[in-house]
C-alpha positions, 0 to 999 in steps of 0.5 A, a space after each residue: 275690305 280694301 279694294 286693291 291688291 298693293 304691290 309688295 315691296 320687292 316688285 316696287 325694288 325691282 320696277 322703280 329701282 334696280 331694273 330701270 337703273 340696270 342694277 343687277 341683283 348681285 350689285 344690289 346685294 353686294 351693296 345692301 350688304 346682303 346675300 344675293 339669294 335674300 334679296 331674290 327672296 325679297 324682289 320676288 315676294 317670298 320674303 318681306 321687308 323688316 325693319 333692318 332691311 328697311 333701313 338697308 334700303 334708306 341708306 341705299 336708295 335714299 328712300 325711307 324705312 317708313 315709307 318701305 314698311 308701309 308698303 310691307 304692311 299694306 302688303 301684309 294686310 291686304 294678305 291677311 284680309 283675303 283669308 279673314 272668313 276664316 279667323 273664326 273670331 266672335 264680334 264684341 261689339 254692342 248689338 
């Protein structure tokens, strides 16, 4: 199990990008091309970053759509793992 609770991708938007800069989120909106509420939804961790919006985000900040979907996905898994017990799975593995 991972040991660290990665932060999700739109706290790394919000700390490192628009709120240094004094981005509002309608600004960033207007420039990503997206609606002001979706991009809310994203900074604060109800929505995630697909691949189009990645791509959003590279154009914008110059920052790549690999680099946004790793965080997605280390989000996502480390997620995933805090309810693991749960998944009822039977393991295959050779005793």
């Amino acid at each position: 199990m991972r040991m660290y609770n990665p932060p999700h991708p739109g706290e790394i938007l919000w700390d490192l990008f628009l709120s240094p800069e004094g981005i509002t989120i309608s600004k960033a909106a207007k420039a990503l091309g997206i609606t002001r509420k979706h991009l809310s939804k994203i900074i604060n961790g109800h929505a995630g970053v697909t691949p189009e919006m990645a791509l959003r985000l590279e154009l914008a900040f110059g920052v790549s759509a690999e680099s946004w979907l790793g965080h997605q996905n280390a989000y996502d898994l480390w997620t995933a793992e805090q309810h693991k017990k749960r998944l009822k799975v039977t393991s295959l593995r050779a005793a």
